[in-house]
VORO-920506 format. One line per 10 residues: number of its first residue (from 1); their letters; for each residue x, y, z of N, C-alpha, C. Coordinates in nm, 2 decimals. Atoms other than C-alpha are relative to their C-alpha. Layout:
<marmars>
NUM	a	X/Y/Z/X/Y/Z/X/Y/Z  ...
</marmars>
This chain:
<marmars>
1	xxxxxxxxxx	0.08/-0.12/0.00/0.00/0.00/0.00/0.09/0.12/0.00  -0.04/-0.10/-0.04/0.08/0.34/-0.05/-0.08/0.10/0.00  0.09/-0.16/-0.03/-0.03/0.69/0.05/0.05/0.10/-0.04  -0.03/-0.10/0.09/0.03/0.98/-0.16/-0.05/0.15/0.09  0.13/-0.12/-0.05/-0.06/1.29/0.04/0.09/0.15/-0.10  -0.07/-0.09/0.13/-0.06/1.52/-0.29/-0.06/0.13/0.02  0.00/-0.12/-0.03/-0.14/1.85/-0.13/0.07/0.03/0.05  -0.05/-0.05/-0.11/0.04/2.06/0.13/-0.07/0.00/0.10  0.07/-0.07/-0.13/-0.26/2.18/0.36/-0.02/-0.15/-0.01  0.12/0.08/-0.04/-0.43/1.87/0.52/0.00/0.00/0.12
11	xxxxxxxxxx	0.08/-0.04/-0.15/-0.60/2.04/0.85/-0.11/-0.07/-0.02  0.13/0.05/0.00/-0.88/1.83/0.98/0.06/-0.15/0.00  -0.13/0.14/-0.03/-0.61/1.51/0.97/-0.02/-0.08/0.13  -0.02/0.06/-0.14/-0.56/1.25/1.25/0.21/0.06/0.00  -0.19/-0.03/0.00/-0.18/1.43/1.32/0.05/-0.15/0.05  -0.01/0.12/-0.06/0.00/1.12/1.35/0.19/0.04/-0.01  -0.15/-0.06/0.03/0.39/1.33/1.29/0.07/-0.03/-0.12  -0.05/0.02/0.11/0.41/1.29/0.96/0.01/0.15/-0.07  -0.09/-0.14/-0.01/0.64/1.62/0.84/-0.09/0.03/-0.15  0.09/-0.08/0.05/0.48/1.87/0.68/0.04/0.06/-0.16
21	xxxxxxxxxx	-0.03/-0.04/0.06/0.55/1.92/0.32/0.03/0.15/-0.09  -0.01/-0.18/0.04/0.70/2.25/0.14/-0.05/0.05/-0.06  0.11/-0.06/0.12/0.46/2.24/-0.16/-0.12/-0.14/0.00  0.09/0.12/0.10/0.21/2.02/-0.35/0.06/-0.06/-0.07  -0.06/0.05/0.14/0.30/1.78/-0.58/-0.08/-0.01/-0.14  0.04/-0.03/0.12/0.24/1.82/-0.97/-0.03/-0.13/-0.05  -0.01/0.11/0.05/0.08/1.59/-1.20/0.09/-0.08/-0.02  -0.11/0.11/0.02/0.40/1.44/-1.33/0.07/-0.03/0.11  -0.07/0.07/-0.14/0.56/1.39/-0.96/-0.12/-0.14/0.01  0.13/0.07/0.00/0.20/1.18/-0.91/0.02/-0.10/-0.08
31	xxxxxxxxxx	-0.04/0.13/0.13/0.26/0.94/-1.24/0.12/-0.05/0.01  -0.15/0.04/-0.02/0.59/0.89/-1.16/-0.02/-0.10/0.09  -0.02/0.10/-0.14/0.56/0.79/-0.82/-0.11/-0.13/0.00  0.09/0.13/0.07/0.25/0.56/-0.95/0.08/-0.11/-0.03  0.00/0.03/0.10/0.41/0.45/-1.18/0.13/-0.12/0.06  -0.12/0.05/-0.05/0.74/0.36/-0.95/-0.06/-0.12/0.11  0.04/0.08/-0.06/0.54/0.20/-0.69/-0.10/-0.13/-0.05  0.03/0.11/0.12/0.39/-0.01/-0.95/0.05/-0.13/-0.05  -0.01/0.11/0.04/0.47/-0.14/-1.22/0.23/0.00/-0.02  -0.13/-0.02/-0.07/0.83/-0.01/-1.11/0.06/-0.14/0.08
41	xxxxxxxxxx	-0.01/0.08/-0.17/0.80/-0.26/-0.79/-0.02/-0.16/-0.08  0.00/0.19/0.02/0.77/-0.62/-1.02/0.19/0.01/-0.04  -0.13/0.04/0.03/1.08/-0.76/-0.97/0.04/-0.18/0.07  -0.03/0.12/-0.11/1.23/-1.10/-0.82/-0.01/-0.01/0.17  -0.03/-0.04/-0.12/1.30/-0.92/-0.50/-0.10/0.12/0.08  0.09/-0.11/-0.05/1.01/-0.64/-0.47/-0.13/-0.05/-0.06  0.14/-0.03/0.04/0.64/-0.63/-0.50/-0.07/0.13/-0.01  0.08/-0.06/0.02/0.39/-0.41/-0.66/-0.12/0.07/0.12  0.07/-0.02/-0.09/0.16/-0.21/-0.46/-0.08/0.04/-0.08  0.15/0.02/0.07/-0.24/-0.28/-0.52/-0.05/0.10/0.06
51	xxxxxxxxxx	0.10/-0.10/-0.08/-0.37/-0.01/-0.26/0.03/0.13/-0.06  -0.09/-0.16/0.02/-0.32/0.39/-0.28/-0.18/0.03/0.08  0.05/-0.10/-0.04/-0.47/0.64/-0.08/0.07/0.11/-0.02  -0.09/-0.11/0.05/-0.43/0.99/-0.16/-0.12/0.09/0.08  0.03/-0.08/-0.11/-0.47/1.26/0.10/0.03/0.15/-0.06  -0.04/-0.14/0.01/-0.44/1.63/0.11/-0.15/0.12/-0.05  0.11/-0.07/0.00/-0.68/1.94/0.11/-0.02/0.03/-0.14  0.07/-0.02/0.11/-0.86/1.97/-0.23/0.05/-0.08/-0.11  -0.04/0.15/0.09/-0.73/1.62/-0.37/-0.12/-0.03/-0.07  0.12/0.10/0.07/-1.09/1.51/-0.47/-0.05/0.12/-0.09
61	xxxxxxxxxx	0.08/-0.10/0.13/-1.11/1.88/-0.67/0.13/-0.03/-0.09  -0.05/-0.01/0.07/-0.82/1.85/-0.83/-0.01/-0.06/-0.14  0.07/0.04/0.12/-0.87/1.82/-1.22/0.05/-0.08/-0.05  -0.06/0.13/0.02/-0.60/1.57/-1.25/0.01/-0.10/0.03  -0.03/0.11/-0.07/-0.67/1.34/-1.01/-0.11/-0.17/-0.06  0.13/0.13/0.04/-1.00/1.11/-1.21/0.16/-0.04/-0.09  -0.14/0.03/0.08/-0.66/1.06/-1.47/0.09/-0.06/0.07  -0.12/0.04/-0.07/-0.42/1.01/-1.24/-0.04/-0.17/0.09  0.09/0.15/-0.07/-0.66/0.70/-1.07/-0.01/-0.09/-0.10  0.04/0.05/0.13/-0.74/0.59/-1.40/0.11/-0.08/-0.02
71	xxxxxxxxxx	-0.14/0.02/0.04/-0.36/0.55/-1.49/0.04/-0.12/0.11  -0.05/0.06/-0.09/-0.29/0.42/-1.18/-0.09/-0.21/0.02  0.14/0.11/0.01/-0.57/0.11/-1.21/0.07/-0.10/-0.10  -0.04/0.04/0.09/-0.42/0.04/-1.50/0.17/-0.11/0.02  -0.15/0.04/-0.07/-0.09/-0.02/-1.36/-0.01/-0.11/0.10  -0.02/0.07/-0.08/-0.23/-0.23/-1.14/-0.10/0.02/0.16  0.09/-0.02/-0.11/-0.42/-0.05/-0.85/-0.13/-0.04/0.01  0.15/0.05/-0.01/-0.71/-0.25/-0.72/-0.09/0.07/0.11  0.04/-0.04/-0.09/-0.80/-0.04/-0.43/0.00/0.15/0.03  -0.04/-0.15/-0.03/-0.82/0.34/-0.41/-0.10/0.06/0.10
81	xxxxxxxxxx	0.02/-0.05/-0.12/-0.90/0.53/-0.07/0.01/0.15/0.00  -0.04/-0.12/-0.01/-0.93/0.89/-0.07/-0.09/0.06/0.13  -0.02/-0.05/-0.11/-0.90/1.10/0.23/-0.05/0.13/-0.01  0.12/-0.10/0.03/-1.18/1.37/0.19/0.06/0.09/0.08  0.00/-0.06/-0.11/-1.05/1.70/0.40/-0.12/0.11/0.00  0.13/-0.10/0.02/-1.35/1.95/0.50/-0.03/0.08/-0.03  0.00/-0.11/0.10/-1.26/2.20/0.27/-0.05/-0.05/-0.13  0.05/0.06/0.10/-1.34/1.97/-0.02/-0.16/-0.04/0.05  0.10/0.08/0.01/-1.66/1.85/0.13/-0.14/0.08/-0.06  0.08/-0.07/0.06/-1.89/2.12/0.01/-0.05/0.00/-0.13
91	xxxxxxxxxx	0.00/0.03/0.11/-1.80/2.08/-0.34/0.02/-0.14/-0.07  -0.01/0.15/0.10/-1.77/1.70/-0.39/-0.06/-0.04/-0.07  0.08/0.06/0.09/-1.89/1.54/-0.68/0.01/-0.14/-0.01  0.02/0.13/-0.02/-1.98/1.18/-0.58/-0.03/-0.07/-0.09  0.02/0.08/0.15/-2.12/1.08/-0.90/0.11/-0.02/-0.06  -0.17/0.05/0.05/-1.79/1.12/-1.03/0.11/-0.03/0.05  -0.10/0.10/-0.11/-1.58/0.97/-0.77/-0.10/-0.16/-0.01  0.07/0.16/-0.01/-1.82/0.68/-0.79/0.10/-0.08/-0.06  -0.06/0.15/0.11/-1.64/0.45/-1.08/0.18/0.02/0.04  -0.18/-0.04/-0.02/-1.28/0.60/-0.93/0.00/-0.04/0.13
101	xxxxxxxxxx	-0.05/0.03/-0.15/-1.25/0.52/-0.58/-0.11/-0.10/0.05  0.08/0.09/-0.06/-1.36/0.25/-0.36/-0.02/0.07/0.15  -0.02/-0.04/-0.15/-1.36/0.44/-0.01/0.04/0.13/0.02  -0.06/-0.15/-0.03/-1.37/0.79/0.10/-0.05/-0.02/0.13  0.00/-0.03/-0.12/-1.29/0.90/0.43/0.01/0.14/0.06  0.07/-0.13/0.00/-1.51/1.16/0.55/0.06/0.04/0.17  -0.02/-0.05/-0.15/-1.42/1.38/0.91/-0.11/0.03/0.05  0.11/-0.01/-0.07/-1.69/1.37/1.13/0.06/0.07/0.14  -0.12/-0.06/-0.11/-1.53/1.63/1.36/-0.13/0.15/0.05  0.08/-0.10/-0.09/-1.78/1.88/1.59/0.12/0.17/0.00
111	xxxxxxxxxx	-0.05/-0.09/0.02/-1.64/2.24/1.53/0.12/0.01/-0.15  -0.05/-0.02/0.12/-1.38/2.33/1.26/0.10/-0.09/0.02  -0.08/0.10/0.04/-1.16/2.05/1.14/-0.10/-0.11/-0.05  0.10/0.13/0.07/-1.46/1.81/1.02/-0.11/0.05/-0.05  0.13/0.00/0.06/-1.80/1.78/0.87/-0.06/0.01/0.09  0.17/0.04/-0.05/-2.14/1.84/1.05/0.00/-0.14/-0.04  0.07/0.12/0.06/-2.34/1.57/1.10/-0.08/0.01/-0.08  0.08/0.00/0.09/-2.60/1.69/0.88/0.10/0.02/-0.15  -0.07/-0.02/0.15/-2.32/1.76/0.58/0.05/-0.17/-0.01  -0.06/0.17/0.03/-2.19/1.39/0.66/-0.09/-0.05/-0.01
121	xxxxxxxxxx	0.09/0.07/0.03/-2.50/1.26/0.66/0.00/-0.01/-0.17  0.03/-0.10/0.13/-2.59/1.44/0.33/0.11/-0.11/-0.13  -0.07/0.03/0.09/-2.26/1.28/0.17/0.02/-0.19/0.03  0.06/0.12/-0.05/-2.31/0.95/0.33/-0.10/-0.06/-0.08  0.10/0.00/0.14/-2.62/0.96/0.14/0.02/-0.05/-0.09  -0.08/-0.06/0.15/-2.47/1.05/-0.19/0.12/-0.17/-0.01  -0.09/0.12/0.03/-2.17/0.75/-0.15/-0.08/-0.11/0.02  0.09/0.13/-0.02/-2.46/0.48/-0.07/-0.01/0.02/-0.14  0.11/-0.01/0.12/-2.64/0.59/-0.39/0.11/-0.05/-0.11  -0.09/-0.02/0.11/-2.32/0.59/-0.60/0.11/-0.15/0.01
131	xxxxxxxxxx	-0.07/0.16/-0.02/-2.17/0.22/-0.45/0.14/0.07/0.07  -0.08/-0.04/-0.09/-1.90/0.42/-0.22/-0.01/-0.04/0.15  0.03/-0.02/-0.15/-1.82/0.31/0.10/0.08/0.09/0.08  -0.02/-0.10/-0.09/-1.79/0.53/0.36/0.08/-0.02/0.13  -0.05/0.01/-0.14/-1.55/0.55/0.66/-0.03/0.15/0.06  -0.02/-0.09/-0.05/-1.65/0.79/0.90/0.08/0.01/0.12  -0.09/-0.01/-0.04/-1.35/0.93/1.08/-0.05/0.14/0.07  -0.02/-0.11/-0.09/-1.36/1.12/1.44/0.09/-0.03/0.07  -0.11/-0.03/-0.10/-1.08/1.22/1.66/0.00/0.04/0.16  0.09/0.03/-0.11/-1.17/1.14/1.99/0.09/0.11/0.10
141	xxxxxxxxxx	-0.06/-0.11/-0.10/-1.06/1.51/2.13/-0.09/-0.01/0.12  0.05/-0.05/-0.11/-1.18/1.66/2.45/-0.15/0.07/-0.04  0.11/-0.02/0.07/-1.47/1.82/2.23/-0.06/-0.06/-0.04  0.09/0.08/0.07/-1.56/1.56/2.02/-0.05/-0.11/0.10  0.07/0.15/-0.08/-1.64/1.31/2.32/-0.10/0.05/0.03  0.15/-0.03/-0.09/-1.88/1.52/2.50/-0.12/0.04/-0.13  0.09/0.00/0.11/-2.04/1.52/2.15/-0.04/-0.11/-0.03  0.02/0.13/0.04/-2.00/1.16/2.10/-0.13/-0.12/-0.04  0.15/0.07/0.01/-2.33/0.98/2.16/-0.11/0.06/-0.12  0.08/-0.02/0.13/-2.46/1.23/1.91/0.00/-0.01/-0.12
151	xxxxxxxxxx	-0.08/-0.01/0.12/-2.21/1.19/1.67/-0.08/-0.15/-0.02  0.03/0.13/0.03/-2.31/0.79/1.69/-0.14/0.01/-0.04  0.19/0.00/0.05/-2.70/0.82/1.68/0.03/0.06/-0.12  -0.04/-0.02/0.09/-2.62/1.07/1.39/0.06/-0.11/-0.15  -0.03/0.08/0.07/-2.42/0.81/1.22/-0.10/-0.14/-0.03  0.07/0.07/0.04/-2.67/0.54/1.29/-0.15/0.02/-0.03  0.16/-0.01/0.08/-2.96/0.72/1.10/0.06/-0.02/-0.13  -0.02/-0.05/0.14/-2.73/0.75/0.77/0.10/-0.16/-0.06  -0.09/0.13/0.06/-2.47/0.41/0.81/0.09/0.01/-0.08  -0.12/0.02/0.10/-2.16/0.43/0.68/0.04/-0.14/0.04
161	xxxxxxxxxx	-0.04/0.08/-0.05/-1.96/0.16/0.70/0.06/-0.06/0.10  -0.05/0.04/-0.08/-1.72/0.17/0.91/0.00/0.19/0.07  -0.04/-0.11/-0.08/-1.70/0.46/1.21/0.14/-0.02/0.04  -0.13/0.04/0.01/-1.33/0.51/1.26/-0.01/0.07/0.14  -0.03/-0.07/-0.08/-1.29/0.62/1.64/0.20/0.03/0.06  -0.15/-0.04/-0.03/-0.88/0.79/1.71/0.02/0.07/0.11  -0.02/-0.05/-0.12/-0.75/0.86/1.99/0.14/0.07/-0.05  -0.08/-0.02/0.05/-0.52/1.15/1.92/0.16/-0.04/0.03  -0.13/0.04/-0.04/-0.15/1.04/1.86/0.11/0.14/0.09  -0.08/-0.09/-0.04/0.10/1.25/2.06/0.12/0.06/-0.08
171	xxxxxxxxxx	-0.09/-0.11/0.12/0.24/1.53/1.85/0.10/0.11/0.12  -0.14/-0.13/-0.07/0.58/1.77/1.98/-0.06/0.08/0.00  0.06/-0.13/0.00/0.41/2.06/2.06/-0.12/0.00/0.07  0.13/0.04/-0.06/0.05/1.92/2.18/-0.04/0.05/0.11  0.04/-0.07/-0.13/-0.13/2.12/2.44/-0.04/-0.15/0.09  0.10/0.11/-0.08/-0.25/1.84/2.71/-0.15/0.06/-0.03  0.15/-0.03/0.03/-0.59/2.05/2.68/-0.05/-0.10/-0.15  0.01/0.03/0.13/-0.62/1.87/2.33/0.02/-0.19/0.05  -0.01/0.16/-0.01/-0.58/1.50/2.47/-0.12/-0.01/0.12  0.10/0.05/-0.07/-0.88/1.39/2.63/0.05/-0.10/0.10
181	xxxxxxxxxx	-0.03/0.06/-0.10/-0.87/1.21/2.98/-0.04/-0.17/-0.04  0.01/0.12/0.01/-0.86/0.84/2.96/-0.09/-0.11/0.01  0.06/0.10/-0.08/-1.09/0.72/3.22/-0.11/0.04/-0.10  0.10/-0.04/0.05/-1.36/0.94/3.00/-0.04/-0.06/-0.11  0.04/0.06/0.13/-1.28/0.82/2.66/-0.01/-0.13/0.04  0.00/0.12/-0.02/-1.28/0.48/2.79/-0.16/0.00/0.03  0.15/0.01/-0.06/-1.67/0.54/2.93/-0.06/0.03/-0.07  0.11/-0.06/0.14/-1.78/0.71/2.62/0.03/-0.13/-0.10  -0.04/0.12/0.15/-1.63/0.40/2.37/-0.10/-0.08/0.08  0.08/0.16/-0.09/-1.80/0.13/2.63/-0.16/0.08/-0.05
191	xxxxxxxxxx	0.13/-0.03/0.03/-2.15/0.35/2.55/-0.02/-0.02/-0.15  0.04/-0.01/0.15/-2.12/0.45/2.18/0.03/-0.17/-0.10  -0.08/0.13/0.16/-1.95/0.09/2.00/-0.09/-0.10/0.02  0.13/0.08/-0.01/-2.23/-0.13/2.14/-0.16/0.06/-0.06  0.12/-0.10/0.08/-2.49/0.18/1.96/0.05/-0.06/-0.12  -0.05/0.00/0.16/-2.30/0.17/1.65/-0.01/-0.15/-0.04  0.02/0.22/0.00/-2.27/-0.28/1.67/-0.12/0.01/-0.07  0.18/0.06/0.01/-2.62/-0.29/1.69/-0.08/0.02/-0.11  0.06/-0.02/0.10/-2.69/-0.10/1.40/0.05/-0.06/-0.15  -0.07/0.08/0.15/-2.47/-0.32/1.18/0.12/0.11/-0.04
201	xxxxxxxxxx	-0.14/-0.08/0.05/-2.18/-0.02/1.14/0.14/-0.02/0.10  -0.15/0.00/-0.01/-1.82/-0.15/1.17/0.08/0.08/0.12  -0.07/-0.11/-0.02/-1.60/0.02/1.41/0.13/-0.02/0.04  -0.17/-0.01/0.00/-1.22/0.08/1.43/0.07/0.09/0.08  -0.06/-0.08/-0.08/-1.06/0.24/1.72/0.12/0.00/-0.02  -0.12/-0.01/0.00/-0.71/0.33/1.66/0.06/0.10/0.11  -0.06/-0.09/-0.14/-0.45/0.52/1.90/-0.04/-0.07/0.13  0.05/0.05/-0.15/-0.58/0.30/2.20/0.03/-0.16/-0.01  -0.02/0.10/0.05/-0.45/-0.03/2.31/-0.16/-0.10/0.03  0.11/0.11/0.00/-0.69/-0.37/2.31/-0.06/0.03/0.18
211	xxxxxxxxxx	0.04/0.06/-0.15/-0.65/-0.39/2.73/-0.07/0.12/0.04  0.07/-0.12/-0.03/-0.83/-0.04/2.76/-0.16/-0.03/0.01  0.17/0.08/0.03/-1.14/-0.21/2.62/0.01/-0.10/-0.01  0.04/0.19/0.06/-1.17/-0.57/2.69/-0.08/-0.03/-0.08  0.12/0.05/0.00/-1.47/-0.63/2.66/-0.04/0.03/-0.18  0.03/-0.03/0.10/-1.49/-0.48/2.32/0.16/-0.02/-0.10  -0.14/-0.02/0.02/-1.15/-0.58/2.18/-0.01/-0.06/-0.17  0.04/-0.02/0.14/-1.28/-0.68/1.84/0.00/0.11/-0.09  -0.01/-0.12/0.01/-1.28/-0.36/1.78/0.12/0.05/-0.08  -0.12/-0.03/0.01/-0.92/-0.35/1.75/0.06/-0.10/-0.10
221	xxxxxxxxxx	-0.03/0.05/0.11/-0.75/-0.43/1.41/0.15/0.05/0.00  -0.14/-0.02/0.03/-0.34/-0.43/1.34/-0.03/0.13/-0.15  0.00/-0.11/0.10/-0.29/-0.09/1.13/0.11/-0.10/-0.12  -0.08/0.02/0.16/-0.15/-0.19/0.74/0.14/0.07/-0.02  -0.09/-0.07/0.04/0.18/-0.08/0.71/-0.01/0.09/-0.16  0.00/-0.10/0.13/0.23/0.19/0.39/0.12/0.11/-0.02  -0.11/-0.14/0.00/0.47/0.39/0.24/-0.05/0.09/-0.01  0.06/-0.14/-0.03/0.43/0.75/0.28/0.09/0.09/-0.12  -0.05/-0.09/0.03/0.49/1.00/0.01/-0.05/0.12/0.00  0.02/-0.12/0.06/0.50/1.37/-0.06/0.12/0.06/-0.05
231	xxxxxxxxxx	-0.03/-0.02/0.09/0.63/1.58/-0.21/0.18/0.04/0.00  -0.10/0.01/-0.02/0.96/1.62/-0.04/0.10/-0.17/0.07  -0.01/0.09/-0.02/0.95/1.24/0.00/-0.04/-0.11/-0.15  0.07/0.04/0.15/0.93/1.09/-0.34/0.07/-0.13/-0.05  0.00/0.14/0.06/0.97/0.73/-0.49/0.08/-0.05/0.10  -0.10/0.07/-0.07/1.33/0.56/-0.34/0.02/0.12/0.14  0.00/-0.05/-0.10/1.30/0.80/-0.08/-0.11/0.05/0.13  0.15/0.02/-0.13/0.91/0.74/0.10/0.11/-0.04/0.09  -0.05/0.02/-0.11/0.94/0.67/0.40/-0.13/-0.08/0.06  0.14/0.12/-0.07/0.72/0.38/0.61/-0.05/0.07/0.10
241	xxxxxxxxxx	0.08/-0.14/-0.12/0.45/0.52/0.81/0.02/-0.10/0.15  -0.07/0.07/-0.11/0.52/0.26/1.05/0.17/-0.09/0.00  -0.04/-0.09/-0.12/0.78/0.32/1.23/0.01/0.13/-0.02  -0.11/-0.10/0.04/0.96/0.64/1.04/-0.14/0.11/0.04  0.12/-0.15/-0.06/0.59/0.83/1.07/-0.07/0.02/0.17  0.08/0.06/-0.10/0.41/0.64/1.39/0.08/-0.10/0.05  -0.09/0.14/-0.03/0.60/0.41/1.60/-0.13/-0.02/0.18  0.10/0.08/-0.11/0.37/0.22/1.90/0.10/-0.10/0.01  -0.09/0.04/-0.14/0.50/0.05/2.22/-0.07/-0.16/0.02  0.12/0.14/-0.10/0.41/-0.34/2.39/0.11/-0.03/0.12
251	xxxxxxxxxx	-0.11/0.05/-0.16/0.54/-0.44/2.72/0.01/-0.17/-0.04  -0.02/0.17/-0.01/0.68/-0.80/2.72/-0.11/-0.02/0.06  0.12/0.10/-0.10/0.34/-0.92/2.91/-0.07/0.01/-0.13  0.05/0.03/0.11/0.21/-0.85/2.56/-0.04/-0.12/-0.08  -0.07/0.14/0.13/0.32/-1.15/2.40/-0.12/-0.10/0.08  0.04/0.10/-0.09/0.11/-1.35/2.63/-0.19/0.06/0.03  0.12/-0.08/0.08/-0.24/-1.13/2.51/-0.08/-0.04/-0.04  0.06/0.07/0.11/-0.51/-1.27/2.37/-0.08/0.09/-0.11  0.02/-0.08/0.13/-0.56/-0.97/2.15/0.14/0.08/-0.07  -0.10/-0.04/0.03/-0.19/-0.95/2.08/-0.01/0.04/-0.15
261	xxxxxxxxxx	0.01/0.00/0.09/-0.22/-1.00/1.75/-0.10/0.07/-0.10  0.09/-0.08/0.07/-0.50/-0.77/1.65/0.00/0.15/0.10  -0.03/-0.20/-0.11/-0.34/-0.42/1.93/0.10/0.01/-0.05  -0.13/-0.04/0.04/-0.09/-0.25/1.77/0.11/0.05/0.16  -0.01/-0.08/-0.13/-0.05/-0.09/2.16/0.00/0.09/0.00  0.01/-0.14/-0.04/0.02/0.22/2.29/0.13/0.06/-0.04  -0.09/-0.11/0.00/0.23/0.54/2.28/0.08/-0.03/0.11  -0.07/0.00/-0.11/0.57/0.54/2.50/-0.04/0.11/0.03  0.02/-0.14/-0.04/0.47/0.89/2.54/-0.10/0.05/0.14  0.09/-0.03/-0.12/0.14/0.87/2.70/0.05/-0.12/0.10
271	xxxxxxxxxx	-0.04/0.15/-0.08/0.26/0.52/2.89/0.05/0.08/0.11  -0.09/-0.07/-0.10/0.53/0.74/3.06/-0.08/0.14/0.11  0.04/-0.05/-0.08/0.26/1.00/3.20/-0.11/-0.01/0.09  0.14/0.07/-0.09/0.00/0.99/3.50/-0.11/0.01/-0.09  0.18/-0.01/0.04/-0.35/0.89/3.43/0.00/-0.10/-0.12  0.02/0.06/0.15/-0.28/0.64/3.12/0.05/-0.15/0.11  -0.02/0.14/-0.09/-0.28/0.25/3.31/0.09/-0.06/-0.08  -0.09/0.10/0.11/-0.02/0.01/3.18/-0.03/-0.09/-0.04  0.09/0.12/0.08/-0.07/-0.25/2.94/0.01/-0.12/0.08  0.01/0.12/-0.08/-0.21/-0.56/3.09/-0.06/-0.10/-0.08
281	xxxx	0.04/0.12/0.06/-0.27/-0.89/2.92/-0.11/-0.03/0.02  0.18/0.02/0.00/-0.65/-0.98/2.83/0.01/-0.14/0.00  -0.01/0.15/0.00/-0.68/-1.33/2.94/-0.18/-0.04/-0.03  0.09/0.05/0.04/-0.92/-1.57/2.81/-0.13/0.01/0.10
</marmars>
């Protein structure tokens, strides 16, 4: 898999410390790097990559991008993911993202950085009608929890597929006001993921390990490794989002887990400060 993020701006993001590029990249950077991760990548010793997502603020307006998918398809891509930011959501044209992408990922974010729930609904809508599924993606700030339950009822009038819930990663610079308390998001996930279950929509908590939520630890899926480009990060020189963008922690008692295999774990970051419990093995 790889991830193309072919803008500069993308506010409204899960920050996960992936470095901030100095421009956009141009159609021909885009076909290149396609084209490298492609049909570049058949060899004895490398493989081709069938996924792409492509991120960045006004990716789904840009007038090169139905071409640049097209191309890319051809080459080989069986899977394309694009990463909707809420500057683009006003003007998307779903109908014609339909036959181009398998998956857009909408921000369902309370104040500025995401979609209303009435504009997510709206485009929720629109990607049912057009055979798009939908990941709806919130960032489980200190704002958006005490919104939470509405956010879920919300989602289960309109069904996306999957609700994506993130617990933000720890960025250099990060106010603690901006990291929600633990014991809280832990009391709001135990309310909303058995709403969302019930109604048949998917959901995927990332940033949090399995032993946080036993009881719900299905929940929790191993993230896909991916190379990561932009635009000062280009073909032989991506960089893997795991570790080089995101690197997660397990304590040796891990191994001995019975959701080892599906918790990526936690942050040494938050681990090392009060109020975050240490990882403890989910026994049968």
């Amino acid at each position: 898999m790889v991830q193309i993020r072919v803008q500069r701006a993308y506010p409204g993001r899960v920050r996960a410390g992936a470095p901030v590029p100095t421009r956009s990249m141009s159609t021909e950077e885009l076909r290149e790097n396609l084209h490298y991760f492609t049909e570049g990548k058949r060899g004895p010793r490398t493989h081709p990559c069938s996924r792409l997502i492509l991120s960045g603020v006004g990716v789904a307006s840009r007038a090169d991008v139905p071409e640049v998918i097209q191309q890319a398809r051809l080459w080989g891509m069986e899977r394309v993911v694009l990463h909707a930011g809420v500057e683009d959501l006003e003007t998307l044209d779903v109908a014609h993202l339909g036959p181009l992408v398998n998956c857009l990922v909408i921000p369902i974010q309370p104040g500025p950085g995401g979609a209303s729930l009435q504009e997510g609904a709206r485009l929720i809508r629109q990607c049912g009608d057009h055979g798009i599924t939908v990941v709806a993606n919130t960032v489980l700030t200190p704002r958006a929890l005490s919104s939470l339950e509405a956010i879920a009822r919300g989602l289960m009038r309109v069904k996306p597929k999957t609700a994506a819930l993130s617990y933000p990663f720890p960025i250099t610079g990060t106010s603690t006001s901006e990291v929600a308390r633990i014991g809280a998001v832990v009391r709001s996930l135990s309310v909303v993921v058995p709403m969302l279950e019930e109604q048949g929509i998917e959901v995927s908590i990332k940033g949090l390990p399995a032993c946080y939520l036993p009881h719900h630890r299905n929940v929790f899926r191993k993230s896909a490794n991916r190379w990561y480009v932009d635009a000062d990060h280009q073909k032989e020189e991506a960089i893997l989002f795991y570790p080089d963008v995101v690197a997660f922690t397990k304590d040796e008692s891990c191994r001995f887990c019975e959701a080892d295999k599906s918790c990526d774990g936690f942050f040494a970051t938050y681990l090392r400060r009060d109020g975050f419990p240490r990882l403890k093995p989910i026994a049968t």
